[in-house]
N, C-alpha and C positions, 0 to 999 in steps of 0.2 A: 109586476107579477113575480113572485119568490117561488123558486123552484123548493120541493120536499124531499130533493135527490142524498144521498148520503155521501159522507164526504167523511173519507178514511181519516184521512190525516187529522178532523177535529174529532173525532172520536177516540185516536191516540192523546189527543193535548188532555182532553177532560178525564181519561183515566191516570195520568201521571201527575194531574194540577198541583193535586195538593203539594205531591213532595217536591215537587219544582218549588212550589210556594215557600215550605220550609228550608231549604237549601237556599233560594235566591233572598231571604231574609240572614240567615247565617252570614252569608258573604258579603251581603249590605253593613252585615255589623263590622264584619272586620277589615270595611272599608274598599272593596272590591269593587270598581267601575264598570257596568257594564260594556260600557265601551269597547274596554282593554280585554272581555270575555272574547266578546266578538272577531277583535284583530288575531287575540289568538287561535281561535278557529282556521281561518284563516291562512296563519304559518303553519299547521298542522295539516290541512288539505297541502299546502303547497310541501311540505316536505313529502307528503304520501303521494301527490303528484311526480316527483321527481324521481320516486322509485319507482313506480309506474313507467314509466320515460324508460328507465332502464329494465322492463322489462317483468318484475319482481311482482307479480300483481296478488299474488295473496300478501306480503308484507305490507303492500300499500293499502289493501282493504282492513287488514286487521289495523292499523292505522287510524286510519276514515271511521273504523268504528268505533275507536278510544276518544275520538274527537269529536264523535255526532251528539253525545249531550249537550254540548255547548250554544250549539243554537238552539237549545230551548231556556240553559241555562242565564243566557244574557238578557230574555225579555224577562223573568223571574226576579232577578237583580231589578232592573228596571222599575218594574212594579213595586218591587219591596220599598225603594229610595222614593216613592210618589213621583216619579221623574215626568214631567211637562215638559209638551215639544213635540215633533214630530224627527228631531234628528236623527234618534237611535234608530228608529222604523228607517228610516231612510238609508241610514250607512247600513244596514243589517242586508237590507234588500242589496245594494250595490256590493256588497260582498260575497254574496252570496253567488250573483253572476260572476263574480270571478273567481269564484269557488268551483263553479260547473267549468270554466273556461280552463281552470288551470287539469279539472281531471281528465276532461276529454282532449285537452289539450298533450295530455302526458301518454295515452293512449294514442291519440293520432301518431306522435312521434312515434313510438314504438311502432305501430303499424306500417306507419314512412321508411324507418328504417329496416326494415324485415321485410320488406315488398308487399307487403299486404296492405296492397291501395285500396281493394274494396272492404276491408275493415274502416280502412282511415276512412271510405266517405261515411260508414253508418255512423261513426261517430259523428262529423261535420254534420251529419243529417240530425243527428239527436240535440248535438250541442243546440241547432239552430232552431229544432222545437221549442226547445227549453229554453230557449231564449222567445220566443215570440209567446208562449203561453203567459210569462211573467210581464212582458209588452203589454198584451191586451188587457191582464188584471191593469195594470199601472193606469194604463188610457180610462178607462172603463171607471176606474177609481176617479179619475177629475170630473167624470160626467157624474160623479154622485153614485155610482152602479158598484154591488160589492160582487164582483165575478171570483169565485172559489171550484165553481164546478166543475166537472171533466174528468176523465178517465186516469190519466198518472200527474197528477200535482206532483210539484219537486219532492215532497216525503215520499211520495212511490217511487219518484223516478231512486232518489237516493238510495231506496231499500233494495231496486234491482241491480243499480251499478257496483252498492256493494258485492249482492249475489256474485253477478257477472265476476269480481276480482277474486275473490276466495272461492268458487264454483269453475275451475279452470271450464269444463266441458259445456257452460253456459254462455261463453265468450257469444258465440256468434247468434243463439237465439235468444240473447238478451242485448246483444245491441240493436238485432232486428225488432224488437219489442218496442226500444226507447227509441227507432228510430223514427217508424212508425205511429206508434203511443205516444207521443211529446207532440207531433203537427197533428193528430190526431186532435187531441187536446186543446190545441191550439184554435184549431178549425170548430170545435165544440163551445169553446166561449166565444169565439168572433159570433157564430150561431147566437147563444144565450145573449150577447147585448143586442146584437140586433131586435130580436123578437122582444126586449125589455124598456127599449129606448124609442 
């Protein structure tokens, strides 16, 4: 049974397709790897990471936001090359958790060092949503079940953690949000396979 619930994040991909499409064909021509899109996303989180660490969080969000085309960028590419295989979806996904690990990871420091240990858990608490939401799609995926539903998928959680870094007075009711909204989420698809399988 298929839910008819709305789901932000595919509603963003279908109104930007086409120019992704044009773009990821442009870059197919002049030889651009998806891969190597991907890796560099990647470095760009982890440098916007480490300013973060040092405290600097709107330079690490406007950062994050020069960087955030790219993972739509690399499946575009992707598609344009006719590329077969499941590797790209794969590496894309595993970078992606270390894309979450390195921001909250950059924040916890900063938090560590500044004493503010109950910021540091809401982030550990978000990180760990956001890890278990993309868990249960992954499990859920080998049973054949395509689990997308739920209240902050990683494109909302993204669009708040930006908030949060260039929104200084948003710090602490948007980590409560993602800390909340990510097990939230989490607990919403564990729900949704259940009653599907």
């Amino acid at each position: 049974m298929q839910t008819q619930e709305f789901i932000f994040t595919e509603w963003v991909r279908t109104q930007i397709r086409d120019r992704m499409g044009e773009l990821g064909r442009t870059l197919h021509r002049l030889g651009v790897h998806p891969d190597m899109i991907t890796l560099l996303g990647l470095v760009i989180v982890g440098v916007a990471s480490v300013i973060i660490a040092r405290g600097q969080f709107q330079l690490g969000g406007i950062i994050l936001v020069l960087g955030l085309p790219l993972d739509a960028v690399d499946g575009a590419v992707a598609r344009a090359m006719g590329r077969k295989g499941n590797f790209g979806g794969v590496l894309d996904s595993t970078l992606d958790r270390y894309a979450d690990a390195f921001i909250f990871g950059g924040l916890s420091y900063h938090f560590a060092v500044t004493d503010q240990f109950d910021m540091m858990l809401l982030c550990l608490a978000a990180l760990t949503g956001g890890f278990v939401v993309s868990y249960v799609r992954a499990r859920a995926g080998e049973a054949g079940l395509s689990v997308k539903v739920g209240l902050l998928d990683r494109f909302v959680r993204v669009i708040i953690i930006i908030a949060v870094l260039l929104v200084p007075p948003l710090t602490v009711l948007g980590l409560w949000v993602l800390a909340i909204g990510a097990n939230f989420t989490a607990l919403q698809r564990i729900w949704y396979v259940y009653r599907n399988t």
